[in-house]
C-alpha positions in Angstrom: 150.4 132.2 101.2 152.0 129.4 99.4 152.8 130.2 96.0 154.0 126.5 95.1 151.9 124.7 93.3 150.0 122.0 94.7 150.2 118.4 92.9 151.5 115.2 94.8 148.5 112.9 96.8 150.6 110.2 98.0 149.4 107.7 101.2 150.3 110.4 104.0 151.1 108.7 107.2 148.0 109.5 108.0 147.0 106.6 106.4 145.2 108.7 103.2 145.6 108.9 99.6 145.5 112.8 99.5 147.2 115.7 99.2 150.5 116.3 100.6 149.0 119.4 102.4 150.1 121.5 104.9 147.0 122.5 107.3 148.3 125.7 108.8 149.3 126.6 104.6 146.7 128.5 102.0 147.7 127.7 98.4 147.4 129.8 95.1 147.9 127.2 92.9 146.7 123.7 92.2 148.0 121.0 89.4 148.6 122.8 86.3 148.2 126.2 87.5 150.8 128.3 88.6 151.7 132.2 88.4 153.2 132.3 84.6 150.5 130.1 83.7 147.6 132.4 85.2 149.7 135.9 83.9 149.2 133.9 80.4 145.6 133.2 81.3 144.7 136.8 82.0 146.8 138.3 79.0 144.7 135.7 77.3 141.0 136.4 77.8 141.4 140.0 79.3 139.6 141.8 82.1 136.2 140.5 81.1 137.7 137.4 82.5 135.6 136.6 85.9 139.3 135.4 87.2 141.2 138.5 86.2 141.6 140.1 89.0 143.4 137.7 91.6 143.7 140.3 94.0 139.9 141.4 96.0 138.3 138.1 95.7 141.3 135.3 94.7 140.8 131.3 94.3 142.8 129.8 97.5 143.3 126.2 98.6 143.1 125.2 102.3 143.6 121.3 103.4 142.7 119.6 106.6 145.3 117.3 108.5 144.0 114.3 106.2 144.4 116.4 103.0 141.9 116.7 102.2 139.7 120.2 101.0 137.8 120.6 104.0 137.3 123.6 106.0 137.2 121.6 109.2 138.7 117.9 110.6 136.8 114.9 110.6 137.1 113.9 114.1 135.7 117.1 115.2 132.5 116.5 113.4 129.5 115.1 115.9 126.0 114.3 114.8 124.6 113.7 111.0 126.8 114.5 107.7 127.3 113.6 104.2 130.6 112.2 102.9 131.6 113.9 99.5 134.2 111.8 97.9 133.9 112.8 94.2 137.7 112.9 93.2 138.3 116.3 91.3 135.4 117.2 90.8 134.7 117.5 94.8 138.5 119.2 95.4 137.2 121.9 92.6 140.2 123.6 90.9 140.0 126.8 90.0 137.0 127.1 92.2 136.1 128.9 95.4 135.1 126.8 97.9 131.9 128.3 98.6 131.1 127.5 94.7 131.5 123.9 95.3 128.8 121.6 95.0 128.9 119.9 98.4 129.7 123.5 100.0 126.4 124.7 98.1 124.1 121.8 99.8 125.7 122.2 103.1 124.6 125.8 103.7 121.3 124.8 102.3 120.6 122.1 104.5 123.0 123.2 107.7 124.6 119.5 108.3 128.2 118.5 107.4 129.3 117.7 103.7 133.1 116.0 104.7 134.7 116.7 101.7 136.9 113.1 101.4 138.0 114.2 97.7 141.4 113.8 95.6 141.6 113.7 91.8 141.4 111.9 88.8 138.4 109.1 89.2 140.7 106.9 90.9 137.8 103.9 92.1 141.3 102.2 93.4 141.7 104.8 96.3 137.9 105.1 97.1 137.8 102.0 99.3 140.9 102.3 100.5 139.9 106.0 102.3 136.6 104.5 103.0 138.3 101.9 105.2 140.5 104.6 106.8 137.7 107.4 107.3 135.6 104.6 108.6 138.5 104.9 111.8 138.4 108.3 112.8 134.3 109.5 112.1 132.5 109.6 115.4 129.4 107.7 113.9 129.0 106.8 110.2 127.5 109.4 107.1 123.9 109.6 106.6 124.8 109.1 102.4 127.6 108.7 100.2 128.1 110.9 97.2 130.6 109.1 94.7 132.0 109.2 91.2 132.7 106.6 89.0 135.4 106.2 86.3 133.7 108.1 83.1 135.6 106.5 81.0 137.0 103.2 82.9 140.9 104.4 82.0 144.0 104.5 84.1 145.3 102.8 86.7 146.8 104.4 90.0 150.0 102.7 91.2 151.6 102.4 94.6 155.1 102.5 94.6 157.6 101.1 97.3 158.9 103.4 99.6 157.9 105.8 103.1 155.7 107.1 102.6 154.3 105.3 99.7 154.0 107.3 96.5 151.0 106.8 94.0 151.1 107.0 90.5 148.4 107.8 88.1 149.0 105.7 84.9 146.2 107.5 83.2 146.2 109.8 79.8 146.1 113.2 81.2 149.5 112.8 82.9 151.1 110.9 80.2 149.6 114.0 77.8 151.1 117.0 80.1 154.6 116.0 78.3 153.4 114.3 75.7 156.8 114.7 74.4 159.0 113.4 76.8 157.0 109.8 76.3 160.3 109.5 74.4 162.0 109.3 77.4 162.8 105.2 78.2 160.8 106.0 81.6 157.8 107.9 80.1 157.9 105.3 77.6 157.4 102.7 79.6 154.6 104.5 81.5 153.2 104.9 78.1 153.6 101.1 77.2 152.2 100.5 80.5 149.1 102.7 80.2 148.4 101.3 76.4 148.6 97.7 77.7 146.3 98.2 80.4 143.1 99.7 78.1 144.2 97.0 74.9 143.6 94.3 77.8 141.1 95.7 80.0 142.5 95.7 82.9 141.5 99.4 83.7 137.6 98.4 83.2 137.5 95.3 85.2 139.8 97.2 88.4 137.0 100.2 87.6 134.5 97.4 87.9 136.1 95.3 90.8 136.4 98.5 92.9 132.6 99.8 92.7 131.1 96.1 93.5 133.5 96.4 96.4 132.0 100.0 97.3 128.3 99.2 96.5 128.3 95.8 98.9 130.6 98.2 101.9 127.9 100.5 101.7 125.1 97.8 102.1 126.8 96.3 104.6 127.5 99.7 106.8 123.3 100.3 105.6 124.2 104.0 104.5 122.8 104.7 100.8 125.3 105.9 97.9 124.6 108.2 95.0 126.9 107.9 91.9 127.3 110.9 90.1 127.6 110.4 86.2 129.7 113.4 84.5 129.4 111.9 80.8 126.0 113.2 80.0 122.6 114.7 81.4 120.9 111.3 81.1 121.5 107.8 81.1 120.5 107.3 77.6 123.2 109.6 76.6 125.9 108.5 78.8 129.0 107.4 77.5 129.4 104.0 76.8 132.7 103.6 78.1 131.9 104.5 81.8 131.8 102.2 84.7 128.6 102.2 85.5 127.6 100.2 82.4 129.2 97.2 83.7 127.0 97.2 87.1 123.6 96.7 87.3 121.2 99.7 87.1 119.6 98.0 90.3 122.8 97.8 92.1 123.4 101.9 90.6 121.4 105.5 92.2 122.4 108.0 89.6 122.6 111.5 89.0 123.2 113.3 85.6 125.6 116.1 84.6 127.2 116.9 82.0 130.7 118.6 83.0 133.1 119.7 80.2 136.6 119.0 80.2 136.4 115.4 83.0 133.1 114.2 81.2 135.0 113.6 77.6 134.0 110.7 75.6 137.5 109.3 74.8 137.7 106.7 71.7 138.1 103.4 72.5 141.7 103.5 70.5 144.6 104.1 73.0 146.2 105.8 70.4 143.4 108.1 69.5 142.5 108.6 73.4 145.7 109.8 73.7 146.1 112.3 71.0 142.8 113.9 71.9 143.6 114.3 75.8 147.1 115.5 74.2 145.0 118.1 72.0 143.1 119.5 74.9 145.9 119.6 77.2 147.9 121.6 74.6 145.1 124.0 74.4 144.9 124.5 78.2 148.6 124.5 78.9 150.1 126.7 75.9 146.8 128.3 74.1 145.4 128.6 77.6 142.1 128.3 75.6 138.8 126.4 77.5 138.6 122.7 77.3 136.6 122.1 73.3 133.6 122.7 73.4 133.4 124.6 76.7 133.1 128.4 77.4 134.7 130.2 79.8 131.8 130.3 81.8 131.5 126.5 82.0 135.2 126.1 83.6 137.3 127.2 86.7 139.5 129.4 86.3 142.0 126.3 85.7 140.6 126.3 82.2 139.6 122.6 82.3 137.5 121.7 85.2 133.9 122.0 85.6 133.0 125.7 86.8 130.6 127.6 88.9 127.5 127.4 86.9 128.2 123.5 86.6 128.3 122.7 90.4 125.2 125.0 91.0 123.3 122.5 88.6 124.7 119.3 90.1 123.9 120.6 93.8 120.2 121.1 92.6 120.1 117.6 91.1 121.8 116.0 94.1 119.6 117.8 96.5 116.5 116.4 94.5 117.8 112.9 94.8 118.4 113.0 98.6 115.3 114.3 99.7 113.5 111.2 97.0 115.7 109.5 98.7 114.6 110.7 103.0 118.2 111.5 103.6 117.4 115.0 104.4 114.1 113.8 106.3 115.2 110.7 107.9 
């Protein structure tokens, strides 16, 4: 068992934007957790704490030769699946894998959910592992399950070098040290970061990205559902996400609300930045629930949506593929 803690998703030389895995490894800890975090956790919220005991039933990690969360390889998939590529929300930490939405609707329905996901809403990466899975799968998915940008922030950054290494330029990095933005380099990924949202380059990349997605998956004739983690409807999704800048013709939704990667960030770098800062804090040295959230609604990483959360998006996502014939086709 690898007790290091999981975080870097560089492009592998495999050719993937993923995790820098080992396949023949099981991890304990993924992105902000870690054993003195999780002691803190527990000392925390007690033995009424669903997590608390890490020893009969513990949260592990296993990666597939892409790195991806997948209890199984690509290439040895033959006949009808589903691609999953939903960013954190698909990878799930603090989550069992059986608790995961895509591992919920693929024992219900007994075909393949390829789980193609890495973190943080990166649209940027999407196409590019598209491109790349598009290679190696034997014939292509029966659907697409996607996530947009919530709140069309951040950019993610290649930088030079074998292999390459990818940078998220986004607020919850910048707020994991909010202090050491005083640092000239953290500074300038700071000055970076503000100058992207002041200028919107973040929205029109977000924007740029799902057109490009949208017309791949038209052309390949393989329908995509978007998942929307702002809100349980459209009326009340936030009006900083993506998908308002695409056509609701062009746009096959679902609705969920998820605590913690569904925030409504102000529009004001600035602010955006203090309240990511705020929650991280809480998370990271009150090892309190994201605002707003109960236990109950998280994983045991504290921020990221929980069991109950994924059970509800599964039943909504189910709904929209059998409207949709995917199950029946």
């Amino acid at each position: 068992m690898n007790d290091t803690p999981l975080k870097k998703a560089p492009l592998g030389e495999h050719g993937f934007i993923s995790y820098k895995a080992d396949p023949d490894q099981e991890y304990k800890w993924l992105l902000h957790e870690s054993l003195n975090w999780f002691a803190k956790a527990k000392d925390k919220h007690g033995p009424e704490w669903k997590y608390y005991d890490n020893d009969s039933d513990p949260v592990t990690y296993r990666f597939d030769s892409l790195g991806f969360r997948s209890d199984y390889e690509l290439a040895d998939v033959d006949g009808e699946w589903i691609l999953s590529s939903t960013e954190c929300i698909g990878v799930g930490p603090g989550l069992h894998s059986r608790d995961l939405y895509h591992k919920i609707l693929e024992e219900r329905m007994g075909i393949p959910f390829y789980n193609a996901s890495t973190y943080g809403g990166r649209l940027e990466y999407v196409p590019f592992n598209l491109l790349q899975l598009s290679k190696i799968w034997k014939q292509p998915p029966k659907h697409i399950i996607l996530i947009g940008s919530q709140n069309s922030t951040g950019i993610g950054l290649g930088l030079p070098g074998v292999p390459v290494s990818v940078k998220n330029i986004d607020y919850f990095p910048m707020a994991m040290n909010a202090a050491a933005t005083k640092v000239p380099s953290r500074a300038t990924e700071k000055d970076l970061l503000f100058l992207y949202q002041s200028l919107g380059v973040a929205k029109w990349q977000h924007m740029i990205m799902m057109k490009t997605i949208i017309r791949l998956g038209e052309s390949w004739d393989i329908p995509i559902t978007w998942i929307n983690g702002t809100s349980n409807t459209l009326e009340d999704m936030s009006p900083l996400s993506t998908y308002n800048y695409i056509d609701d013709s062009e746009l096959n939704l679902v609705h969920q609300f998820m605590h913690g990667v569904g925030i409504t960030l102000p529009e004001d770098p600035e602010e955006a930045l203090q309240a990511i800062s705020d929650t991280v804090t809480g998370i990271l040295v009150r090892h309190e629930p994201v605002p707003g959230a109960t236990l109950d609604d998280v994983s045991r990483d504290l921020f990221h949506p929980g069991a109950k959360t994924h059970m509800e998006l599964a039943n909504k996502i189910e709904f929209e593929l059998d409207s949709f014939g995917t199950l029946n086709s």
